[in-house]
Backbone as CSV, one residue per row, in Angstrom:
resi,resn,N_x,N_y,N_z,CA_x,CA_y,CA_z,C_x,C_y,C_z
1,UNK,-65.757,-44.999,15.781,-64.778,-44.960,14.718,-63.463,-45.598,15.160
2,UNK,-62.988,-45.307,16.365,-62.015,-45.837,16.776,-61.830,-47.429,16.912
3,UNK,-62.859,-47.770,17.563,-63.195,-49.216,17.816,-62.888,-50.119,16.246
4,UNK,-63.824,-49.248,15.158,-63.559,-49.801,13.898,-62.160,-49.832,13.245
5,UNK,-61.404,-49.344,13.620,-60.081,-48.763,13.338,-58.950,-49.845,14.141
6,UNK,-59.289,-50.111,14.958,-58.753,-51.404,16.330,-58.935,-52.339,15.552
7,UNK,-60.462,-52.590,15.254,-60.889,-54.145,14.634,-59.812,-54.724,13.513
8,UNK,-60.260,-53.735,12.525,-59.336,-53.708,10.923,-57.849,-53.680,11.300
9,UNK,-57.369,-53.274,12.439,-56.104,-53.562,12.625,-55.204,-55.187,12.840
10,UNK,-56.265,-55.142,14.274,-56.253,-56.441,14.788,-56.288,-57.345,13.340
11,UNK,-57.566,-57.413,12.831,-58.200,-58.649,11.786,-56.622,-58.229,10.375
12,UNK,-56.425,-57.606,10.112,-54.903,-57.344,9.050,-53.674,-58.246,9.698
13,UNK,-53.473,-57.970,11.045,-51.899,-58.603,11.325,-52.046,-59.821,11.038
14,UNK,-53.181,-60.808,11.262,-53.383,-61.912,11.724,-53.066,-62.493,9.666
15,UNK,-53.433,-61.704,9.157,-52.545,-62.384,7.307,-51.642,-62.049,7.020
16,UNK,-50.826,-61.732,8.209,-49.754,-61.082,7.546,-48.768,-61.822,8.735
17,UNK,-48.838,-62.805,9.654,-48.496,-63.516,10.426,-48.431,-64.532,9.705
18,UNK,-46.787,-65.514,10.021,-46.413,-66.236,9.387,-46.328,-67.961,10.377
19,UNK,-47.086,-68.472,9.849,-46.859,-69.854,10.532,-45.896,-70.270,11.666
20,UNK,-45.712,-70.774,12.416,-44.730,-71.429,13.082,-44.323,-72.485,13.322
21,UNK,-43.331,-72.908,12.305,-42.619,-74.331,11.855,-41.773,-74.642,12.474
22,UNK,-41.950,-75.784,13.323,-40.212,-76.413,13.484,-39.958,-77.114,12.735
23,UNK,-38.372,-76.948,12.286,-37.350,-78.043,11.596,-36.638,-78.799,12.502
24,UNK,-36.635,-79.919,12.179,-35.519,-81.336,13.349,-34.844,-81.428,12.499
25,UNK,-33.739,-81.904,12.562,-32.598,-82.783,12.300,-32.682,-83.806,12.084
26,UNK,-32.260,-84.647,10.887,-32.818,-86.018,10.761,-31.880,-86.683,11.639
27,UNK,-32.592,-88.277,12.142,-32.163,-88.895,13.105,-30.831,-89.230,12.789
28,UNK,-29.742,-89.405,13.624,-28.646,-90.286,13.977,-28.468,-91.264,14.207
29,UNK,-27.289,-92.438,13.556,-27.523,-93.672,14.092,-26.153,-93.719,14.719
30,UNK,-26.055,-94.325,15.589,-24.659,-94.759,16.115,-24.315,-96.161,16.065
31,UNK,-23.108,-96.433,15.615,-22.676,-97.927,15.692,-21.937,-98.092,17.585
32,UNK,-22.958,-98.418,18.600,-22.049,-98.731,19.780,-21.259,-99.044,19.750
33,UNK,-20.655,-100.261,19.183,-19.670,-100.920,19.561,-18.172,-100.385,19.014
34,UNK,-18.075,-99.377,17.827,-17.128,-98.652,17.404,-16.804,-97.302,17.798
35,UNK,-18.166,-96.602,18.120,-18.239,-95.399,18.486,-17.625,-94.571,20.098
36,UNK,-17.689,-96.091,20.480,-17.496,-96.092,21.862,-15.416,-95.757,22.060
37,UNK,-14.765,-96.711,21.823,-13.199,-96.695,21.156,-12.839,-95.559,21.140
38,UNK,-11.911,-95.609,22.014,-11.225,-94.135,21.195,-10.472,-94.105,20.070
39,UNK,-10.663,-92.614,19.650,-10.108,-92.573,18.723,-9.609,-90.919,17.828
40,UNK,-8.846,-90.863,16.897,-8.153,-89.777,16.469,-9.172,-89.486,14.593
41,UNK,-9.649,-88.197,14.890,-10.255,-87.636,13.748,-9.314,-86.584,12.663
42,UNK,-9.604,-86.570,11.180,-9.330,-86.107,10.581,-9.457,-85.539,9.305
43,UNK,-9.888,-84.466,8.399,-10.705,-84.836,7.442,-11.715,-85.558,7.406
44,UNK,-13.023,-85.323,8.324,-13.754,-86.674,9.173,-14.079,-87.608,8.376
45,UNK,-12.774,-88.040,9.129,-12.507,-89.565,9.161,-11.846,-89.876,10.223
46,UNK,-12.226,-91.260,11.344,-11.705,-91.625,12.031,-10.688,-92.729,12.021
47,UNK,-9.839,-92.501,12.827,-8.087,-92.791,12.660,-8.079,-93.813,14.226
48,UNK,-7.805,-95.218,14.546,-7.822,-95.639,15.469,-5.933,-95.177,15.669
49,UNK,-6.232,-96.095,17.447,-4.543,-95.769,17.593,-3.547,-96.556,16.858
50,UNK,-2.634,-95.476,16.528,-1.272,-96.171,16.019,-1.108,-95.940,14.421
51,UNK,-2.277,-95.241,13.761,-2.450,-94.469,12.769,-1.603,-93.075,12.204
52,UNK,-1.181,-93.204,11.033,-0.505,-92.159,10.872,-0.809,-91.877,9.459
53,UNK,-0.726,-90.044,9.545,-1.104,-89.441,8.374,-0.497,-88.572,8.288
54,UNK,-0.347,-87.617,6.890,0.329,-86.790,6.971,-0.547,-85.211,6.603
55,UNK,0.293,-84.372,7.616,-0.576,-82.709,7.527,0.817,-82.126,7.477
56,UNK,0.563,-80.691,6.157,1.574,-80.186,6.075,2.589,-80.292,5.746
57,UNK,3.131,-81.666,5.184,4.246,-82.723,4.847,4.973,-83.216,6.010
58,UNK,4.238,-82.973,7.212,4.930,-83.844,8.569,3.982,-84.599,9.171
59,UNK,4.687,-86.044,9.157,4.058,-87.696,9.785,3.393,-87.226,11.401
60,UNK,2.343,-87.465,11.133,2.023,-87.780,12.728,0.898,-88.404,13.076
61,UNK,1.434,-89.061,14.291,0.332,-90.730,14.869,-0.385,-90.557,15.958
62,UNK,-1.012,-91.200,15.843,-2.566,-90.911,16.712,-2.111,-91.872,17.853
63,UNK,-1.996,-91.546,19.199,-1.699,-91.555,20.411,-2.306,-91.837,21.759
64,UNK,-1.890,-91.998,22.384,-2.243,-91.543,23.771,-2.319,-90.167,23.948
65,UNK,-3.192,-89.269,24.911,-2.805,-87.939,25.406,-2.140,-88.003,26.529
66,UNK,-1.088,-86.685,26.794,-0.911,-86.788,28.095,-1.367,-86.901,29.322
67,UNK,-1.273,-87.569,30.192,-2.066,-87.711,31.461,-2.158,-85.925,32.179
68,UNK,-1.958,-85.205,31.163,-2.461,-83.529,32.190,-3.547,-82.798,31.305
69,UNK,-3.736,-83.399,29.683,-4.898,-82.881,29.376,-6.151,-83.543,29.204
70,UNK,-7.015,-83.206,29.169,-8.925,-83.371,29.419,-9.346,-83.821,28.383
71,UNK,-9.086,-83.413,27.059,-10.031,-83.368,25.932,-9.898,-84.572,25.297
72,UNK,-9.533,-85.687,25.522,-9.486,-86.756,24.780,-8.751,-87.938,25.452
73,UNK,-8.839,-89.142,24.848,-7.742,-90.134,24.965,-6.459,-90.383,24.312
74,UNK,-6.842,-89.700,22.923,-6.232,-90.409,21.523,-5.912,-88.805,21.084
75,UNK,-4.492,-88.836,20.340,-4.582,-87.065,19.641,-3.523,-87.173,18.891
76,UNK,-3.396,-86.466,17.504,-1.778,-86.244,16.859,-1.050,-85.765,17.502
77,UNK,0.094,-86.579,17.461,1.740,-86.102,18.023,2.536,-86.482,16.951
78,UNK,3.202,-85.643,16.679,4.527,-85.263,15.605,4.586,-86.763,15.641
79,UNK,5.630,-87.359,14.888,5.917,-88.856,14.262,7.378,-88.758,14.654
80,UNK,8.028,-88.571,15.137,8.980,-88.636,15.191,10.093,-89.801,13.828
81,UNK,10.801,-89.038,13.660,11.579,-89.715,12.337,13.060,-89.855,12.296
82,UNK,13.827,-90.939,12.680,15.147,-91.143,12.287,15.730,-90.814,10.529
83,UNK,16.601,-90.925,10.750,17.366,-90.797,9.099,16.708,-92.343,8.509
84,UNK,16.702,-93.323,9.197,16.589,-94.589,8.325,14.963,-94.610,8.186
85,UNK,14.411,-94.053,9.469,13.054,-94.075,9.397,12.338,-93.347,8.000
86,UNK,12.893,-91.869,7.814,11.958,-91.589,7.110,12.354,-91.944,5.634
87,UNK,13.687,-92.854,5.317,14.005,-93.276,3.287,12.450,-94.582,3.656
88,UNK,12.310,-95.049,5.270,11.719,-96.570,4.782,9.926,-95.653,4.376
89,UNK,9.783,-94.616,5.406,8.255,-94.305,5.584,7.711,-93.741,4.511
90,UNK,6.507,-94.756,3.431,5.501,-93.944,3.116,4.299,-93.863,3.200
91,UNK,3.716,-92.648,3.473,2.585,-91.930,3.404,1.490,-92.446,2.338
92,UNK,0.684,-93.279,2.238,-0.734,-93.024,0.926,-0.745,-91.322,0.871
């Protein structure tokens, strides 16, 4: 009786076991020759150097980093703005 009781167990899980699917990621393409460049992101969208946009209603341009941090080449730094600078500067 027991044995029969094992069987019907065993033989049940096995419909009630669910496939095992992997999902991928569809492929990526990279453009080398642009991808490579550094460069400053935003709203992704990439910003080469010397680019400026505005966050918050304050100008700021895509750069050099300082030679003491790691994470990049290129990064927003404030825009710095004279009185004459900002009647000439506009923003799209």
């Amino acid at each position: 009786m027991r044995l029969t009781i094992g069987f019907l167990l065993l033989g049940s899980t096995a419909v009630f076991a669910a496939p095992h699917i992997i999902h991928t990621p569809p492929a990526l393409e990279l453009n080398v020759n642009s991808d490579l460049a550094p460069a400053c992101f935003y709203a992704d969208q990439r910003y080469s150097k010397g680019a400026i946009i505005e966050m918050a209603k304050q100008p700021f341009i895509c750069e050099r980093e300082k030679s003491f941090e790691q994470n990049g080449q290129l990064s927003w730094q404030p825009f710095p703005l004279s009185v004459q600078t900002e009647q000439k500067l506009t923003i799209p």
